[in-house]
C-alpha beads as a LAMMPS data file, in Angstrom:
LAMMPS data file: protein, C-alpha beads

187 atoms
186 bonds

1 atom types
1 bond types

-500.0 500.0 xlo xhi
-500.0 500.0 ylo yhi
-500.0 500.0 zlo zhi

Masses

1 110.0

Atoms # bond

1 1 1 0.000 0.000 0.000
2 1 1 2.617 2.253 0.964
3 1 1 4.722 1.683 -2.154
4 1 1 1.302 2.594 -4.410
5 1 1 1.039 5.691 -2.654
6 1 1 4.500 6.979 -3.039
7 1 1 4.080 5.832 -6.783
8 1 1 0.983 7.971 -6.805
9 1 1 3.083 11.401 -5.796
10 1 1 5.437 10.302 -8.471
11 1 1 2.993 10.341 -11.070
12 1 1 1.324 13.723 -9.801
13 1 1 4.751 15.286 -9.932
14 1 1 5.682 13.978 -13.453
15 1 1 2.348 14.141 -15.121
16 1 1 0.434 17.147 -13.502
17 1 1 3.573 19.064 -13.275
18 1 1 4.262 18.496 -17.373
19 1 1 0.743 18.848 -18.664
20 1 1 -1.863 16.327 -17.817
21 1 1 -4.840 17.308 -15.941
22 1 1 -5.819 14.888 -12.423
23 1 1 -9.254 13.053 -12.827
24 1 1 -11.512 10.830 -9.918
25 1 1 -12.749 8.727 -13.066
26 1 1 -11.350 7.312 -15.432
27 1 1 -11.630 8.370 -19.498
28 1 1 -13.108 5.042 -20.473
29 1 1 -15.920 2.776 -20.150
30 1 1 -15.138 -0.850 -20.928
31 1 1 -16.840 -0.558 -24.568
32 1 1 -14.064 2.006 -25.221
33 1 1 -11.039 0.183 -24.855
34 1 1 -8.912 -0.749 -27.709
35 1 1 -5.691 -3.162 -28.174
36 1 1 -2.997 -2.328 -30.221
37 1 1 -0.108 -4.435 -30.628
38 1 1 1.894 -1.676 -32.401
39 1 1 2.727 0.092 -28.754
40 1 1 4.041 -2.598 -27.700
41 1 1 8.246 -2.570 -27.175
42 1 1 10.457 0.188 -26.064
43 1 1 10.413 3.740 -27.392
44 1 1 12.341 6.997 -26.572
45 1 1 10.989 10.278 -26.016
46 1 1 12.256 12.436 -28.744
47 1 1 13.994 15.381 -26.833
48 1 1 14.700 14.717 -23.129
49 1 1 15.247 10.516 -23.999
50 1 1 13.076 9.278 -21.667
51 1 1 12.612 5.658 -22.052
52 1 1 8.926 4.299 -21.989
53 1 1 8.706 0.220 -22.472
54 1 1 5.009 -0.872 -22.806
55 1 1 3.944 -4.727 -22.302
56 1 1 0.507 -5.952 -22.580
57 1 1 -1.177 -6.500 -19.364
58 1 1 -4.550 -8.645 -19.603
59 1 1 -6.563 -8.596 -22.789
60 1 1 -7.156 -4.462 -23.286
61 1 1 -4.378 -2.756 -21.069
62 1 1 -0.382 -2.210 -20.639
63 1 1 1.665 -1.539 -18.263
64 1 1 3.945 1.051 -19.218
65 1 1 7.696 1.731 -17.097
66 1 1 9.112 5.031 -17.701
67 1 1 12.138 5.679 -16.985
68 1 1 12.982 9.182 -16.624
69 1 1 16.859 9.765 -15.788
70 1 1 16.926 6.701 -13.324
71 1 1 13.424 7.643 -11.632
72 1 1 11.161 4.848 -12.890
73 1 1 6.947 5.066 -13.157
74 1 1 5.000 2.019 -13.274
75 1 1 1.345 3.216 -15.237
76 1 1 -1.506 0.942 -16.562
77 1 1 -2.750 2.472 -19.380
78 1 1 -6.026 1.901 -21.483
79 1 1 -5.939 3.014 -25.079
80 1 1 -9.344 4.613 -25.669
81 1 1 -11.270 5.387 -28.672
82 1 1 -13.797 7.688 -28.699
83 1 1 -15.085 8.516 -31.981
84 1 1 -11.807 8.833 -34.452
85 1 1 -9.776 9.664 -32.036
86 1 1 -7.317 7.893 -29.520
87 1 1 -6.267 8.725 -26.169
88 1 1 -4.294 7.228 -23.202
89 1 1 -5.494 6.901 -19.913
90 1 1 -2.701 6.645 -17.153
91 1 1 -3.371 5.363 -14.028
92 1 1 -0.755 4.625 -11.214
93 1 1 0.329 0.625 -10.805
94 1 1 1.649 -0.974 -7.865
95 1 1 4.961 0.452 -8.245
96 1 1 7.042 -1.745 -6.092
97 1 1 10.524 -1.002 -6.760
98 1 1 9.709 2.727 -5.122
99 1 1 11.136 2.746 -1.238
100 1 1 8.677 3.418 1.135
101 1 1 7.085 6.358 2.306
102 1 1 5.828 7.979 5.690
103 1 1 2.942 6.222 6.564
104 1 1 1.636 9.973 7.604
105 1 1 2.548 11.588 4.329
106 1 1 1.110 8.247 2.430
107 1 1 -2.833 8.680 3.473
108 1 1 -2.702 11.721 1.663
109 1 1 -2.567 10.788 -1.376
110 1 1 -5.310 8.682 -3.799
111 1 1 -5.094 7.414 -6.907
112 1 1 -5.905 9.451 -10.441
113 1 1 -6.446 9.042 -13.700
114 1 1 -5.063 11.332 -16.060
115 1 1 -5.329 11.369 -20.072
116 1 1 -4.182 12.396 -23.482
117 1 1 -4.914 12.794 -26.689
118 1 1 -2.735 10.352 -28.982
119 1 1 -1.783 9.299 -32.475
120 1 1 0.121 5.862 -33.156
121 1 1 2.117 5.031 -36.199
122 1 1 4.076 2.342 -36.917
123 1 1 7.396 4.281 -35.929
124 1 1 6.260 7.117 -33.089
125 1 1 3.214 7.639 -31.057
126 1 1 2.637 11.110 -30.693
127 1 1 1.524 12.425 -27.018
128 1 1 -0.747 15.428 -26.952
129 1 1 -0.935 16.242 -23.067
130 1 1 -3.489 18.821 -21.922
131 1 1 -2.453 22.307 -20.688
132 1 1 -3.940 22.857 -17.256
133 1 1 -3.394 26.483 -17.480
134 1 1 -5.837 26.671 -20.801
135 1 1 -8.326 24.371 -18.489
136 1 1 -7.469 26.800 -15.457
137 1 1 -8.519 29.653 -18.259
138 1 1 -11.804 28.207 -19.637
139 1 1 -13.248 27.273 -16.504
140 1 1 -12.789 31.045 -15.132
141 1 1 -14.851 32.077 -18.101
142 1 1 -17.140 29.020 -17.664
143 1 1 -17.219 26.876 -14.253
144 1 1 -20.133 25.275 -15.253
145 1 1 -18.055 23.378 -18.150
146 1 1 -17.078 19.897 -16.301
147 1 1 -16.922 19.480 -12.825
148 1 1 -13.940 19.667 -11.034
149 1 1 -12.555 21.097 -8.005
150 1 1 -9.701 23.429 -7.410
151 1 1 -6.906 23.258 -5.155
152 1 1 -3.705 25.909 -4.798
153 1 1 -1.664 23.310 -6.922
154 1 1 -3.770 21.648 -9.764
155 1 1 -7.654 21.443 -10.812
156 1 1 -9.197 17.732 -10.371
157 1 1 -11.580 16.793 -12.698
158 1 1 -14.878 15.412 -11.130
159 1 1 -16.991 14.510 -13.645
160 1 1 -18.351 11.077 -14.609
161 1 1 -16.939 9.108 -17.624
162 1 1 -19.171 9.859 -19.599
163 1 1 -19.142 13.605 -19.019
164 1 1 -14.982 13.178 -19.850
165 1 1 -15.721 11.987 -22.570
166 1 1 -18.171 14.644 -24.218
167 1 1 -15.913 17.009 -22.752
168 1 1 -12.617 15.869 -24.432
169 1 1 -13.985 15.419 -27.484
170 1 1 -15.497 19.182 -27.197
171 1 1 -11.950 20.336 -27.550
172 1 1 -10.209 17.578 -28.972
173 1 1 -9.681 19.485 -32.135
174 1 1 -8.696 22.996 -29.365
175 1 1 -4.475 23.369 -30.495
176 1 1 -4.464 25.877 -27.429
177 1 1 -5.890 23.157 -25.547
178 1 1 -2.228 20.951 -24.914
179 1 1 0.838 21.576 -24.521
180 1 1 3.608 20.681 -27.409
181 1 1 3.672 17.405 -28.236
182 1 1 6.137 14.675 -26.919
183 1 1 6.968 12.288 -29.931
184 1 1 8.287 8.572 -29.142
185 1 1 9.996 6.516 -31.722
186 1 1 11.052 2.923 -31.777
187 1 1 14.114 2.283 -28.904

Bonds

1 1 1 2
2 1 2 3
3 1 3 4
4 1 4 5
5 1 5 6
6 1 6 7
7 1 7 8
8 1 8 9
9 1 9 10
10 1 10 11
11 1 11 12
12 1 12 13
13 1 13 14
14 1 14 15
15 1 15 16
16 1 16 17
17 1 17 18
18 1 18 19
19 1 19 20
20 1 20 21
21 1 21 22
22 1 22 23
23 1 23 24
24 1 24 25
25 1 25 26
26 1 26 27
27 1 27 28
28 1 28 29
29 1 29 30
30 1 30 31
31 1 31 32
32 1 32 33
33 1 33 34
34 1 34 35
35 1 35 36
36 1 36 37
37 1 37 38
38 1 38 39
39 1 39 40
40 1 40 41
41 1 41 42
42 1 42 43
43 1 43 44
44 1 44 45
45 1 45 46
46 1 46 47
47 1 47 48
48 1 48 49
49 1 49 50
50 1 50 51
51 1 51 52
52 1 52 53
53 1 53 54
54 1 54 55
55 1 55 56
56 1 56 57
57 1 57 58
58 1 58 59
59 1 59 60
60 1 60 61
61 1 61 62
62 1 62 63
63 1 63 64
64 1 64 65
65 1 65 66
66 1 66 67
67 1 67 68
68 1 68 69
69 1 69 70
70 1 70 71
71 1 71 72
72 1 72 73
73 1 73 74
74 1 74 75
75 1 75 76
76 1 76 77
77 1 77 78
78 1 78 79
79 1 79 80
80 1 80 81
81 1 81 82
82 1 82 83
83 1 83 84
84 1 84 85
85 1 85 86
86 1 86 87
87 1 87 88
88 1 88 89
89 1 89 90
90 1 90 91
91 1 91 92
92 1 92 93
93 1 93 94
94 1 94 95
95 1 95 96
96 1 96 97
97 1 97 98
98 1 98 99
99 1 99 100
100 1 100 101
101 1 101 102
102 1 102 103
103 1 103 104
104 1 104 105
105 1 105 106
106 1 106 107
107 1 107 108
108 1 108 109
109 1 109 110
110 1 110 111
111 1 111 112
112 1 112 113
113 1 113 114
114 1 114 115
115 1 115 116
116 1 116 117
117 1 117 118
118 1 118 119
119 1 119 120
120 1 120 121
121 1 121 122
122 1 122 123
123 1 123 124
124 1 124 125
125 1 125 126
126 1 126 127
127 1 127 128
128 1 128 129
129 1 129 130
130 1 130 131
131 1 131 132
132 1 132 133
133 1 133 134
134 1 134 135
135 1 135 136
136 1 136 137
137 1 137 138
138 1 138 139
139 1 139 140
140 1 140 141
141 1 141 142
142 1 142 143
143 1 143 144
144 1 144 145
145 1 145 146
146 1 146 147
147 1 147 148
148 1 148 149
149 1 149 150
150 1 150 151
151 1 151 152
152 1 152 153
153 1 153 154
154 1 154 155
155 1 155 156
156 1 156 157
157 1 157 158
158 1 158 159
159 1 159 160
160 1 160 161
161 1 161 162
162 1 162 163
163 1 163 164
164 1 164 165
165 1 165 166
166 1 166 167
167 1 167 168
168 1 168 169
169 1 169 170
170 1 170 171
171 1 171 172
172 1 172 173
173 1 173 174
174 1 174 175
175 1 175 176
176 1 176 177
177 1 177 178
178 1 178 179
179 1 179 180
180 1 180 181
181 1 181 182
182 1 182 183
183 1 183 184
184 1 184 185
185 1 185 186
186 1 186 187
């Protein structure tokens, strides 16, 4: 338990921190979920050569381990398809090769899901993660948008699944919506 909660401030700080938006639910429903055996293998992030090896886990799911300068992440992740277009939702795995945490420190934290818009070739998947300053700027305009809670640090996203869902593909098409891109190509 311990080592799934220190995993779970891991991913905050890597994924929140670059670009991906926390969510209570996740971006799927079962009827959603796609397999595709071109992700499978290791790939490098084009820029900043972070390693990410995916390996199928169960019938529609991976496990992907980044490896980010020695700091390792342990994420399931569900392809989605919504319409024509793909996404990845991350979630936190059990992480075990992470050291233990304070127990104190540890019941803060609970698990997310966070997403992004993708598109897979046979040589790079490209990453779209969302901006969470754009999403800090559109809900100032309009709160009412998707439900979500604010915090000094990030916005969580409350919403049900289904209400993701309409919402992402809303502004799937937005540019100002995400961040640059981060490209991986075959390892």
């Amino acid at each position: 338990m311990k080592t799934r909660i220190f995993a779970i401030l891991i991913f905050l700080v890597t994924f929140v921190l670059q670009g991906c938006i926390p969510s209570v639910h996740p971006l799927y429903s079962e009827d959603d979920i796609v397999f595709n055996a071109d992700i499978l293998g290791a790939w490098i992030e084009s820029g900043n050569k972070t390693e990410w090896v995916f390996e199928a886990s169960g019938k529609n799911s991976y496990i992907v381990r980044i490896n980010e300068r020695g700091k390792l992440s342990d994420l399931i992740v569900h392809l989605v398809k919504l319409e024509e277009r793909y996404f990845f939702d991350f979630y936190p795995d059990e992480n075990d090769h992470i050291d233990d945490m304070n127990g104190y420190l540890s019941i803060q934290f609970i698990p997310i899901h966070t997403f992004a818009k993708v598109e897979i070739t046979n040589d790079s998947i490209e990453i779209y993660r969302f901006d969470p300053n754009w999403l800090e700027e559109i809900l100032k305009d309009d709160p009412s948008l998707i439900k979500h809670e604010i915090s000094k640090e990030y916005i969580l996203l409350t919403a049900s699944t289904q209400e993701l869902q309409r919402f992402i593909l809303d502004y799937a098409e937005v540019r100002e919506a995400y961040l640059d891109k981060a490209v991986l190509y075959r390892d």
